[in-house]
C-alpha positions as CSV (number, residue, x, y, z in Angstrom):
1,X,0.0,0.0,0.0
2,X,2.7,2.5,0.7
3,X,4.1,1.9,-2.8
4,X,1.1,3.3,-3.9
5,X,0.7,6.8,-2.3
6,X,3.2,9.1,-4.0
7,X,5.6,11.8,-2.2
8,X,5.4,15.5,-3.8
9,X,9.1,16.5,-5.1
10,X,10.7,19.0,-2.5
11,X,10.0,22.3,-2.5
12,X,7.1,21.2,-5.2
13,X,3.6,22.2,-4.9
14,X,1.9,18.9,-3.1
15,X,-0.2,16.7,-5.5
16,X,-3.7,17.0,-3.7
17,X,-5.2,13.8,-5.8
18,X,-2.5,11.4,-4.0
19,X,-1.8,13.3,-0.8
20,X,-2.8,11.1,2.2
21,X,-4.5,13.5,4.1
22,X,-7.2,14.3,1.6
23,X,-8.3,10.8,2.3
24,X,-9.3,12.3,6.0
25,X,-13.0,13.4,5.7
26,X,-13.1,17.1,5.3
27,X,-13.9,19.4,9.1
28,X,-16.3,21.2,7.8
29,X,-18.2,18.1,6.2
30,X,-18.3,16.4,9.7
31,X,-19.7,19.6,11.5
32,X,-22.5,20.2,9.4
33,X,-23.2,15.9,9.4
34,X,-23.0,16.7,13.4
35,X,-25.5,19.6,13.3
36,X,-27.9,17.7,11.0
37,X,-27.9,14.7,13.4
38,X,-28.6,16.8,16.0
39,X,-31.7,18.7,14.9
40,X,-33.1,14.9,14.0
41,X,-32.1,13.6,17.0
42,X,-34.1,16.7,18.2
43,X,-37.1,16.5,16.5
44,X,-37.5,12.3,17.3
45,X,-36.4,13.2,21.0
46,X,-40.0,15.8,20.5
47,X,-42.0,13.7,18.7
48,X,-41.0,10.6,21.2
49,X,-42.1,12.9,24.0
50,X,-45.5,13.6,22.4
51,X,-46.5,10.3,21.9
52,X,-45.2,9.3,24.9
53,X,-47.4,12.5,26.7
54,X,-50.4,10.7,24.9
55,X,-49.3,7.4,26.5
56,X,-49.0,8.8,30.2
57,X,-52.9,10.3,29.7
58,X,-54.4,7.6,28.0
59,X,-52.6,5.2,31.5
60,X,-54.1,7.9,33.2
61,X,-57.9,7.8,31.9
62,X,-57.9,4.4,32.2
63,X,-56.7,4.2,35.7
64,X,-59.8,6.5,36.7
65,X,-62.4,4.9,34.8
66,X,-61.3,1.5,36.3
67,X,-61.0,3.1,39.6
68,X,-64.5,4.4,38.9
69,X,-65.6,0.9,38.2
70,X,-64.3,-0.6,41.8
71,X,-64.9,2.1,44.1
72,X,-66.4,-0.2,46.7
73,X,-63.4,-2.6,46.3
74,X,-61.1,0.4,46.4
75,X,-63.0,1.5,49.4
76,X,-62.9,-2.1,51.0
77,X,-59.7,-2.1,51.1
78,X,-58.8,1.2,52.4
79,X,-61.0,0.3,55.3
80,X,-59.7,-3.2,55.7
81,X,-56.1,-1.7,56.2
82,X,-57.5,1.0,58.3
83,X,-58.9,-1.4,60.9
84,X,-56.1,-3.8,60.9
85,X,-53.4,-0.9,61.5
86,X,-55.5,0.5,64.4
87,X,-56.2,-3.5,65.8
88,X,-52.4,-4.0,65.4
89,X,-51.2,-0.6,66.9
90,X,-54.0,-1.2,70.0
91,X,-52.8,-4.5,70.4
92,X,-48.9,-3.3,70.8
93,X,-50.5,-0.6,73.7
94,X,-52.2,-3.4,75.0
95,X,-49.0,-5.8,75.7
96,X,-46.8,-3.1,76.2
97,X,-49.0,-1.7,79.1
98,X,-49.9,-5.3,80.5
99,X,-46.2,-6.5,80.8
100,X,-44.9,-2.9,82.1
101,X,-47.2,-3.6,84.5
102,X,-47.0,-7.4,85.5
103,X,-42.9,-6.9,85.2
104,X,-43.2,-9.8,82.6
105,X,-41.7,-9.6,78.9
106,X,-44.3,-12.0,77.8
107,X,-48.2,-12.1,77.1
108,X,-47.9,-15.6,75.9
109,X,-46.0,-17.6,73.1
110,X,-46.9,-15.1,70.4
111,X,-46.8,-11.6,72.5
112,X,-44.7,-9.8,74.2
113,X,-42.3,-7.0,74.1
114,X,-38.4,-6.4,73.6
115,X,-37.1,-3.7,76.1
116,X,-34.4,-1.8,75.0
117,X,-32.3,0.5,77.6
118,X,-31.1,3.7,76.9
119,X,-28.7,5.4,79.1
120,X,-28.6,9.5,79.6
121,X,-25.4,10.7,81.1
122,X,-22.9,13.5,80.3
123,X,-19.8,12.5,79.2
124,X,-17.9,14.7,82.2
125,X,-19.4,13.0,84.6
126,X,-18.6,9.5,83.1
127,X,-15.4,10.6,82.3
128,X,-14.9,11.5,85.9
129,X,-16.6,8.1,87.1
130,X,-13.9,6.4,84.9
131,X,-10.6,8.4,86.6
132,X,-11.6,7.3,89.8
133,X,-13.1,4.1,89.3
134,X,-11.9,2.2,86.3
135,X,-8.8,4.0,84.2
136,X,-8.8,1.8,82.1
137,X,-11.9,2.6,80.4
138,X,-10.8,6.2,78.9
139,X,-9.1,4.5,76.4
140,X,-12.2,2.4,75.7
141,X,-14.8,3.8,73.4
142,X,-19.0,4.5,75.1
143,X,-19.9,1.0,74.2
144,X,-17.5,-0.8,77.2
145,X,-19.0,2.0,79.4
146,X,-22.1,1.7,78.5
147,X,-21.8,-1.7,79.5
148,X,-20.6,-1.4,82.7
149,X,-23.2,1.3,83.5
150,X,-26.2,-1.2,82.5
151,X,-25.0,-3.3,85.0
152,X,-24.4,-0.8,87.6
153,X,-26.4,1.8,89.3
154,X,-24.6,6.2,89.2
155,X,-26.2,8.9,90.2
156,X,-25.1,10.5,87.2
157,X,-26.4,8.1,84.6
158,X,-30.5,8.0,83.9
159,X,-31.4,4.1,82.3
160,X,-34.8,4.9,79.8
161,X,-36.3,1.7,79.1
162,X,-38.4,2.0,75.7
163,X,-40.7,-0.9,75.3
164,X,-41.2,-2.1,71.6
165,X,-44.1,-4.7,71.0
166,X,-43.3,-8.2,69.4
167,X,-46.2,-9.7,67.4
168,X,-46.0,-13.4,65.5
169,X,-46.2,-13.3,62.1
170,X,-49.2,-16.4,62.3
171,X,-51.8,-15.2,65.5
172,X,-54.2,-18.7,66.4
């Protein structure tokens, strides 16, 4: 192939017909191709979004004429879930306040509740529990105090216990 591309003479005007750069599409040819693409791609990219417009309110007529069609399902069911979210949350209440006040974590095998213990300190005052009592906890991080303190009773540090109802999946 390189036989076949010929070298202008020095100092001679270059031979445009053999030169191997005129076989390089021309700039100007490829910016005008690019602009002409893009004003199609424009247009489809419009026309695309007006048929797709149709699309969204023809979904949209059809989802009110068959909501029209099964209102008293539709209503059903809003009222089904209704009363099962305020039987489930009045259940929770129910265990919640029946083992705070038995001092029991269960109702039976299928209720009961998980309590959690939060602690409410200021760091000072920990920090000045763990100097005289147990130096080797500054250079532990709040969980190994925290777990000394769940055990033990300051009169710095508050234990909140929040109570979360536990409710089997399957209720006989």
């Amino acid at each position: 192939m390189l036989d076949a591309i010929t070298q202008p003479e020095p100092h001679a005007a270059p031979n445009r017909e053999s030169h191997p750069l005129d076989a390089r599409p021309d700039i100007s040819e490829l910016k005008g191709q690019l602009a002409a693409a893009r004003v199609l791609a424009a247009d489809a990219e419009h026309v695309y979004g007006e048929k797709y417009k149709e699309l969204i309110e023809a979904l949209e007529a059809t989802r009110k004429s068959w909501e029209m069609m099964n209102e008293e399902i539709i209503a059903q069911r809003e009222q089904c879930n209704s009363d099962l979210h305020a039987a489930d949350a009045e259940l929770r209440q129910a265990v919640i306040t029946y083992c705070q006040e038995n001092d029991t974590k269960k109702f039976d095998d299928q209720l009961g509740v998980r309590v959690m213990v939060k602690l409410d300190y200021k760091p000072a005052d920990a920090t000045a529990w763990a100097k005289a009592n147990a130096p080797f906890m500054l250079v532990a991080d709040k969980k190994e105090f925290e777990k000394v303190a769940k055990s033990q009773d300051f009169d710095f540090v508050t234990k909140v216990s929040s109570y979360t109802a536990v409710v089997a999946t399957e209720l006989e």
